[in-house]
Backbone as CSV, one residue per row, in Angstrom:
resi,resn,N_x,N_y,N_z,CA_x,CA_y,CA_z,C_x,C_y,C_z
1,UNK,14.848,20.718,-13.569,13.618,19.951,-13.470,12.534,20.830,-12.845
2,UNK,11.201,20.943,-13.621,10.044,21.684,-13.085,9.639,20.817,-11.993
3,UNK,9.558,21.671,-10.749,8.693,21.174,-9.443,6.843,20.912,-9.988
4,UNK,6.765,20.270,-9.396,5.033,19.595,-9.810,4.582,19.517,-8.757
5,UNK,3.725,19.836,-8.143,2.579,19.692,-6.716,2.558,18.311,-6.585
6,UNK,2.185,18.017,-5.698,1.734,16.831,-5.600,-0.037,16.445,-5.735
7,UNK,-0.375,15.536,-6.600,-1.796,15.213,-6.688,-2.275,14.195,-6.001
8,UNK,-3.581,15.083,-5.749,-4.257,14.087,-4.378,-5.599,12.935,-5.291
9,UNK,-5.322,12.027,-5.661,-6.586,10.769,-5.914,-7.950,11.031,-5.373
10,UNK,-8.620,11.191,-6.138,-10.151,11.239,-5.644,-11.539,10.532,-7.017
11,UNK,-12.302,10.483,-6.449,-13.480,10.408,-7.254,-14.837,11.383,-6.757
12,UNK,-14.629,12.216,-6.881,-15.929,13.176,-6.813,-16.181,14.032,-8.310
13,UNK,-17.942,13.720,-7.808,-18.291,14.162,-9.065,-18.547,15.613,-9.194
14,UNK,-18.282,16.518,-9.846,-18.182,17.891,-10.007,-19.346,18.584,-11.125
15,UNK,-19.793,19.384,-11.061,-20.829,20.555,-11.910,-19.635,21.156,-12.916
16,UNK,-20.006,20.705,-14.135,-18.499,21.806,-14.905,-19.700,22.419,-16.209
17,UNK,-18.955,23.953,-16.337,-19.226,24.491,-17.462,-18.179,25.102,-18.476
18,UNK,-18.713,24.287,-19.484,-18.072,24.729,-20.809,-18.444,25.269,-22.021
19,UNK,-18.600,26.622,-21.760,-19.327,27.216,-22.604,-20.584,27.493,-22.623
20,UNK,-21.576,27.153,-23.444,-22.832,26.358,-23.329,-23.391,25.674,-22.633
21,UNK,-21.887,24.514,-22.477,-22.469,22.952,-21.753,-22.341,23.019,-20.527
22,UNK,-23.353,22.425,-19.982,-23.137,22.262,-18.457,-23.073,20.375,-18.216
23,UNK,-22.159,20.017,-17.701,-22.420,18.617,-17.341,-21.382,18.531,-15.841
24,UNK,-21.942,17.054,-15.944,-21.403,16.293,-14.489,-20.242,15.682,-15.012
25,UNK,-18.861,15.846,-14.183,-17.668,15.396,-14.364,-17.286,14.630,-13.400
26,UNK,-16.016,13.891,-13.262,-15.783,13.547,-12.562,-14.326,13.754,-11.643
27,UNK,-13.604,14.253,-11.013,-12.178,14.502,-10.947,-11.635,13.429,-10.188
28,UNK,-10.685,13.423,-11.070,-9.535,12.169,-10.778,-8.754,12.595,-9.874
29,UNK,-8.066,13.720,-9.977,-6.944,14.059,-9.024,-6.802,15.471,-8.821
30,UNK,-6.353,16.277,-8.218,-6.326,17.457,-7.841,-5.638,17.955,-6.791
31,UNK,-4.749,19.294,-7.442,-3.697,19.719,-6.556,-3.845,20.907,-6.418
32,UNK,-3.403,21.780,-5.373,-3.704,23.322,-5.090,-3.916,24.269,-6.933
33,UNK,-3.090,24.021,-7.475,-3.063,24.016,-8.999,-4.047,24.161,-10.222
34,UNK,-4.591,22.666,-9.913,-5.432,22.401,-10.995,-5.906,20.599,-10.508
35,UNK,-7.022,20.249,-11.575,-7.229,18.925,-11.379,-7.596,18.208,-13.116
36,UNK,-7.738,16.960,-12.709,-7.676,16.157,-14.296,-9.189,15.597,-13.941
37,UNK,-10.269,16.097,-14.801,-11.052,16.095,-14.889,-11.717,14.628,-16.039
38,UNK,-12.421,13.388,-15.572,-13.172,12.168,-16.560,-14.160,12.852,-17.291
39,UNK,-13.730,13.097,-18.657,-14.866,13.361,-19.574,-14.602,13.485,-21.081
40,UNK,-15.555,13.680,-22.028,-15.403,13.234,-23.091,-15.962,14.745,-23.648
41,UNK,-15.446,15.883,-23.445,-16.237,17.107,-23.825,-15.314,17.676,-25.309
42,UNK,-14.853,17.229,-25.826,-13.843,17.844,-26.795,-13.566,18.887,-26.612
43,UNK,-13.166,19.690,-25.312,-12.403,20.738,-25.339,-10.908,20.950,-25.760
44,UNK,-10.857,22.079,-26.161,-9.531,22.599,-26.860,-8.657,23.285,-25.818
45,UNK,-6.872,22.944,-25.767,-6.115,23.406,-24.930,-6.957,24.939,-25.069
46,UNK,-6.678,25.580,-23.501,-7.121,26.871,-23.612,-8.031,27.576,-23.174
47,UNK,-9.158,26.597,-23.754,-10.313,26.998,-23.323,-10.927,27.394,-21.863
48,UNK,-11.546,28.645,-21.691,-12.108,28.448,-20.255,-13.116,27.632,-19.607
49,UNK,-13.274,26.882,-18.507,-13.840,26.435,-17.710,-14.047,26.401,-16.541
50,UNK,-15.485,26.441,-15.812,-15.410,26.483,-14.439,-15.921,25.278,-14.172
51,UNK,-15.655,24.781,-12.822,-15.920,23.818,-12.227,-16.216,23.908,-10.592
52,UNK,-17.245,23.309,-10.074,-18.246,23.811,-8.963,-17.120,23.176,-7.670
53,UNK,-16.586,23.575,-6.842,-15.655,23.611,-5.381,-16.503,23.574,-4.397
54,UNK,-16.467,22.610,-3.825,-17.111,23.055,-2.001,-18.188,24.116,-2.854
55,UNK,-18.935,24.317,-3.164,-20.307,24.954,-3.656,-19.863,26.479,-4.040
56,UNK,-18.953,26.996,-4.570,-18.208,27.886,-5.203,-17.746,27.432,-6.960
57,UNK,-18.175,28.387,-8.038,-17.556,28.458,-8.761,-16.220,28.742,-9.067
58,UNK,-15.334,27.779,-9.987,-13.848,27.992,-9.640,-13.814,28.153,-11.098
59,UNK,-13.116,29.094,-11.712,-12.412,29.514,-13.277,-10.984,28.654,-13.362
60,UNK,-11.064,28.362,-14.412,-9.599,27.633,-14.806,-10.000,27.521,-16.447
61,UNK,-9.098,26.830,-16.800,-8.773,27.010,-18.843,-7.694,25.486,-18.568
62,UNK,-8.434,25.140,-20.157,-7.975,23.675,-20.261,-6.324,23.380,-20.332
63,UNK,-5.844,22.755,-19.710,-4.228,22.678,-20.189,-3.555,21.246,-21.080
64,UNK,-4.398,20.320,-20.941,-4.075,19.590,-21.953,-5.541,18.763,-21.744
65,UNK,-5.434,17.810,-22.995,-6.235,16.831,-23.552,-5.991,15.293,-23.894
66,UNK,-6.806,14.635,-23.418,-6.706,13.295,-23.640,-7.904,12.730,-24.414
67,UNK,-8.213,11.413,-25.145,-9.733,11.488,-25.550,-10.651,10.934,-23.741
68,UNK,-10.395,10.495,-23.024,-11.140,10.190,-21.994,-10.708,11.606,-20.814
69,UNK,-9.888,12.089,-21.033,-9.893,13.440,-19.687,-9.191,14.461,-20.056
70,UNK,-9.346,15.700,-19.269,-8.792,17.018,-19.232,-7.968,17.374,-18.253
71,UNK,-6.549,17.906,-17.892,-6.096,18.659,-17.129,-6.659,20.409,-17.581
72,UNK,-7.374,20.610,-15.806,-7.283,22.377,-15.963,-6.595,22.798,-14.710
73,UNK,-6.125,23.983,-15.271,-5.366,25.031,-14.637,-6.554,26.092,-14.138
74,UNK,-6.288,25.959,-12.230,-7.215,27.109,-11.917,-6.782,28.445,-12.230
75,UNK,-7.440,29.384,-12.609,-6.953,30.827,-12.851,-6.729,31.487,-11.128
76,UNK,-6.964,30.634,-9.736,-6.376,31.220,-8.456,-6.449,30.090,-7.454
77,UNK,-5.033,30.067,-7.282,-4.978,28.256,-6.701,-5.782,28.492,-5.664
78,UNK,-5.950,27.327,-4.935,-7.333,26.536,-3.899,-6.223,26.831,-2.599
79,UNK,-7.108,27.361,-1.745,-6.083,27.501,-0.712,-5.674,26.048,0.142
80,UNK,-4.917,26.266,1.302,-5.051,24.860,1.843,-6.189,24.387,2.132
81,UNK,-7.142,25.123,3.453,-8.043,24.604,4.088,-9.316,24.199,2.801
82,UNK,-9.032,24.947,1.374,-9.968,24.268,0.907,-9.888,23.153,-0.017
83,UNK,-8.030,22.705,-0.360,-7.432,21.447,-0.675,-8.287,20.535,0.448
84,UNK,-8.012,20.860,1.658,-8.097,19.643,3.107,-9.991,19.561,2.751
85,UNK,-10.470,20.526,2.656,-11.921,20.186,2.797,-12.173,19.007,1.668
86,UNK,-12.197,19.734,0.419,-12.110,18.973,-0.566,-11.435,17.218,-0.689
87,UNK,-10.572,17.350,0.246,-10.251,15.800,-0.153,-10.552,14.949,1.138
88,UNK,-11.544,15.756,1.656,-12.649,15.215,3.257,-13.771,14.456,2.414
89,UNK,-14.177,15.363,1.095,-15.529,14.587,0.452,-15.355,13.361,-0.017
90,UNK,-16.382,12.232,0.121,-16.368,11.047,-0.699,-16.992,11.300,-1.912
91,UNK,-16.561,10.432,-2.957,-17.258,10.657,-4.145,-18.162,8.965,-4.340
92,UNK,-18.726,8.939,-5.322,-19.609,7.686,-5.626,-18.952,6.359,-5.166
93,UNK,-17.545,6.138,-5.602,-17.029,5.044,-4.900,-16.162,4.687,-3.714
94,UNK,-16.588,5.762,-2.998,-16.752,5.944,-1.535,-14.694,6.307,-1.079
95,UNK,-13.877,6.083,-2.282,-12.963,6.939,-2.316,-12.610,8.295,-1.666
96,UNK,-11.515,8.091,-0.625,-11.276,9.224,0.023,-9.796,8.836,-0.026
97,UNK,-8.576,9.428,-0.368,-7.258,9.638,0.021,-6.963,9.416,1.266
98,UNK,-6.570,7.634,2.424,-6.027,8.453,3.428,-5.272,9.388,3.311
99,UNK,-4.424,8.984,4.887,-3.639,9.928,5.117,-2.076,9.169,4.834
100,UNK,-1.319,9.495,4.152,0.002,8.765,3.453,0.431,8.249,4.822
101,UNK,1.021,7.050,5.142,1.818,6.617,6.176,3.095,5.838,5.620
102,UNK,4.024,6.415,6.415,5.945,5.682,5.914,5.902,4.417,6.735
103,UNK,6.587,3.411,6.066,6.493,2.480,6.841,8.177,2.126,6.396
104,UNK,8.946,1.894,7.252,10.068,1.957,7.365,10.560,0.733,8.054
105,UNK,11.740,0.095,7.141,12.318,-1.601,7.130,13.955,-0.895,7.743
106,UNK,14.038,-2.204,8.502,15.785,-1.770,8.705,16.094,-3.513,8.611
107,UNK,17.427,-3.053,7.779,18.307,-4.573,7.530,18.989,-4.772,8.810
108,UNK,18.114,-6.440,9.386,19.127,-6.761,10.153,18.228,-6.953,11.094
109,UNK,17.136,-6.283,11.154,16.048,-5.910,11.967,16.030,-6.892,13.584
């Protein structure tokens, strides 16, 4: 079984270029990795794209396709502190990831 990162939930809206196009995206989720990007750009597995980080251009290439979103693969994963920054920002619907908490039952209690 392939290990998978774990993806962090967000709504922030992002600067992406594809090619030509420049538009406003939105990212759904995002892991040191890569993130799954809301948009309707008909990109093709493959393709390169950057997308604007904490105010840094980031390179990545499309890894799959949906008709409403994109997974991309960064071409140099996001380090931690700039995973942690990144999922500090709110996006439009004021969406921020807490922080996961276990909440733990015992039979018998």
């Amino acid at each position: 079984m392939k290990y998978r990162p774990h993806r962090y939930v967000t709504d922030i809206d992002l600067n992406c270029i594809a090619g030509d196009t420049h538009v406003l995206v939105q990212a759904i989720n995002i892991s040191p990795y890569g993130m799954r990007l809301k948009c309707d750009l008909g990109l093709m597995i493959g393709m390169p794209i950057t997308v604007e980080i904490l105010g840094r251009q980031t390179a990545a290439r499309v890894a799959w396709t949906r008709p409403d979103s994109i997974g991309i693969v960064f071409k140099q994963a996001l380090s931690i502190a700039d995973l942690k920054n990144f999922r500090r920002m709110k996006g439009p619907g004021g969406h921020r990831r807490p922080a996961l908490r276990r909440v733990h039952e015992f039979a018998g209690g």
